[in-house]
C-alpha positions as CSV (number, residue, x, y, z in Angstrom):
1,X,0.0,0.0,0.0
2,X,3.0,2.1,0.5
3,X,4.3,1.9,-2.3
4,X,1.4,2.5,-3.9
5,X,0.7,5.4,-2.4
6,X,4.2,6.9,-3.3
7,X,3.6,6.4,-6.5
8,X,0.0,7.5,-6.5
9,X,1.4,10.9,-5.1
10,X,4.3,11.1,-7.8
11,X,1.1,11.0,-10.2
12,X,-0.8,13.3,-8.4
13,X,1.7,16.0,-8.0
14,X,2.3,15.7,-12.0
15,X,-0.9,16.0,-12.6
16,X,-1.5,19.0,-10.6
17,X,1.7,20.8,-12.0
18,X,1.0,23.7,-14.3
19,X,-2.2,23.3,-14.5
20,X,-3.5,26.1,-11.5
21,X,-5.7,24.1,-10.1
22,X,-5.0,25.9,-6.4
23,X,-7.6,28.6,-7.4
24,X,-10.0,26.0,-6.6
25,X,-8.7,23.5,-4.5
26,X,-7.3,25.9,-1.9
27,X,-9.0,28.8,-2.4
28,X,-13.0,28.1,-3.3
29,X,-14.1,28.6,-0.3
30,X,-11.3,31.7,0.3
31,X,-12.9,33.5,-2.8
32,X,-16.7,33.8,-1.2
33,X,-15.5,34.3,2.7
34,X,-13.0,36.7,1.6
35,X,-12.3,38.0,-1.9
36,X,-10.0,41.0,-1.3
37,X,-7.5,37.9,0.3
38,X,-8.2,35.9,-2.4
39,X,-7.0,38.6,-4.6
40,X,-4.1,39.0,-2.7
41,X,-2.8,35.3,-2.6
42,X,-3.5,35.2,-6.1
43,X,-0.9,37.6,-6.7
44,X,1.8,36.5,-4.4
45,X,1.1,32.9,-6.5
46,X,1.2,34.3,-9.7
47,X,4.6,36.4,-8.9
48,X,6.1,33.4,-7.5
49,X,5.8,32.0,-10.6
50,X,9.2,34.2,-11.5
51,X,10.3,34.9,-8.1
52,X,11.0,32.5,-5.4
53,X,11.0,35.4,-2.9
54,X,7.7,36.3,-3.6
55,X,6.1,34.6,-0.4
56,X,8.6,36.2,1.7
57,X,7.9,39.8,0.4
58,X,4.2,38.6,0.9
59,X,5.0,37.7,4.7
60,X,7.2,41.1,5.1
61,X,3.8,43.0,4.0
62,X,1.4,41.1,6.4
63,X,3.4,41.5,9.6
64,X,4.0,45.3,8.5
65,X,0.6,46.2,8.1
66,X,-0.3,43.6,11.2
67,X,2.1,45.5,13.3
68,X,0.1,49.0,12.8
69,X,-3.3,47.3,13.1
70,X,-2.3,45.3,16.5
71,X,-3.5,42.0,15.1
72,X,-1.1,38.8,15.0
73,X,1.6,38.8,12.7
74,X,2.5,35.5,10.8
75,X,4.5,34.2,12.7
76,X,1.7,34.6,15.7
77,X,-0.2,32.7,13.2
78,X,1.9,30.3,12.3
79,X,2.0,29.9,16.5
80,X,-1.7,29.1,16.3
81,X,-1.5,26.2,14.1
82,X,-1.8,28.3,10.5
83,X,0.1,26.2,8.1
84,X,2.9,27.8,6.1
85,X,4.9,25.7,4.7
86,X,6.1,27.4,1.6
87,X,6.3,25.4,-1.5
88,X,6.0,22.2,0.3
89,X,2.3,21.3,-0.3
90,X,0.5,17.7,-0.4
91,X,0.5,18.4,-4.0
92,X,4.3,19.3,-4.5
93,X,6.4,16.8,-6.3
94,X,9.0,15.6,-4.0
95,X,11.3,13.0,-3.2
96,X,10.4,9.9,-0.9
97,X,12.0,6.5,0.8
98,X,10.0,4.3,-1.7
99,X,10.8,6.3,-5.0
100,X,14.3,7.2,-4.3
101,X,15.4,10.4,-5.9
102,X,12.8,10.3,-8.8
103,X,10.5,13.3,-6.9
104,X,13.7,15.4,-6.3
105,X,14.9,15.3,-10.0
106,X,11.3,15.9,-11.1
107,X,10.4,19.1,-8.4
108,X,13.8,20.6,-9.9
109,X,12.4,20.6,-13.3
110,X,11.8,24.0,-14.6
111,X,7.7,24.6,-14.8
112,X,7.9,21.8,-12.2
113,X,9.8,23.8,-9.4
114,X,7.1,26.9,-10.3
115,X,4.3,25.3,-9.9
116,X,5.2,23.9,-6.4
117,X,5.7,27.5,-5.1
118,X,2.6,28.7,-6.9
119,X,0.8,26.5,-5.0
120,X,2.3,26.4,-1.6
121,X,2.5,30.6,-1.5
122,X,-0.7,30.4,-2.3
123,X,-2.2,28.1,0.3
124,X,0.0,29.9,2.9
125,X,-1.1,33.0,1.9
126,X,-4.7,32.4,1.7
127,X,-4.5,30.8,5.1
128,X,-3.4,33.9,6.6
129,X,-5.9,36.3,4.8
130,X,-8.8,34.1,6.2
131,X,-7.1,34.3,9.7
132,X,-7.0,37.6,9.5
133,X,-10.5,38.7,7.9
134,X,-11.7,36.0,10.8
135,X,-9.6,37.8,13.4
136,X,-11.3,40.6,12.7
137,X,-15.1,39.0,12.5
138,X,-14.4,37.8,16.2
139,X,-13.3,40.8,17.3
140,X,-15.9,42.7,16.1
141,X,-18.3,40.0,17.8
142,X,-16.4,40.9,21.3
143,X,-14.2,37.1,21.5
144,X,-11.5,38.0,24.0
145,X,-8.9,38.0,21.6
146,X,-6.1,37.5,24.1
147,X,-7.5,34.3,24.3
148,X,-5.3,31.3,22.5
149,X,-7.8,29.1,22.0
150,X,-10.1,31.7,20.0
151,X,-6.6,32.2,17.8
152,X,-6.3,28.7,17.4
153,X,-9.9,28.1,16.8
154,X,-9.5,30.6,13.7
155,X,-6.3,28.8,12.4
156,X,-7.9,25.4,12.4
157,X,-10.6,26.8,10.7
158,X,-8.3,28.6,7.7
159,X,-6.5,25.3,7.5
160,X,-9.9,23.7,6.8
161,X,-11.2,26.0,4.8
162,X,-8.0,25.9,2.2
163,X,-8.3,21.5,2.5
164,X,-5.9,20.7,5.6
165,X,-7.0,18.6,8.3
166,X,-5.1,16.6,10.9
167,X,-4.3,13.2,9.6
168,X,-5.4,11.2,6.4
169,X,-9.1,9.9,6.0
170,X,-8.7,6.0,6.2
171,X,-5.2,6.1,7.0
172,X,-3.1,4.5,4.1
173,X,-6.0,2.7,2.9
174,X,-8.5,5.4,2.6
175,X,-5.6,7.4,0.9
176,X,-4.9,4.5,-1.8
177,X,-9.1,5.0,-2.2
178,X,-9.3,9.0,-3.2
179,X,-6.3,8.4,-5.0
């Protein structure tokens, strides 16, 4: 099962590669709760597409404008339990045990390497827009915000909301099924 898997996510991070498909998988639900941060992880995706810094000029930005607003900065996020992982997605093409270097060769592939970041900035940006638009929805609602569990309520729920959850449905089994 394994090794089936491995290979099953070889095949779907090559299938996935060029062909945008985060607009919807991560961010459908981003682009009716909050389109202005939809907007804006669009953009850090598509500039990462020639600039590999673009996610860290994107995370510069946030914690600026954070900072003046007195709301949690990424990395307050990221403390939470928002997911940022950069390019490193479920989706990304990478290297494991049962496929030996195959993944790494492939994610260093031009178009290949792109697409990884598109994805991942993405994701990690979008996560952090819907943390923050739901930061502010709390707050508005009178949550004591210096509460953690209210900030890690909200992360969970960005997480979601972009397709993370804790785990794998089925364990290896239920993996090899959506697969």
């Amino acid at each position: 099962i394994h090794a089936v898997n491995a290979f099953n996510n070889l095949m779907r991070g090559l299938r996935a590669s060029a062909d945008v498909s985060f607009m919807g998988i991560q961010g459908l639900l981003g682009a009716v709760r909050d389109p202005v941060g939809y907007g804006k992880a669009l953009a850090v995706a598509w500039r990462a597409m020639t600039d590999p810094l673009a996610e860290g000029k994107y995370l510069n930005d946030f914690d600026r404008k954070a900072a003046l607003a007195a709301k949690p900065a990424s990395q307050d996020w990221a403390a939470a339990g928002v997911h940022l992982n950069g390019a490193d997605t479920e989706f990304a093409i990478k290297g494991n045990g049962l496929l030996g270097g195959v993944g790494e060769s492939i994610a260093k592939a031009p178009v290949i390497k792109q697409s990884n970041r598109m994805f991942g900035y993405f994701g990690d940006s979008m996560r952090l827009e819907l943390a923050d638009t739901m930061y502010d929805t709390a707050k508005a609602k009178g949550f004591d915000m210096t509460d953690p569990t209210v900030l890690s309520g909200i992360a969970d729920v960005a997480n979601k909301m972009t397709g993370l959850t804790q785990g794998t449905f089925g364990g290896s089994l239920g993996s090899l099924g959506q697969f």
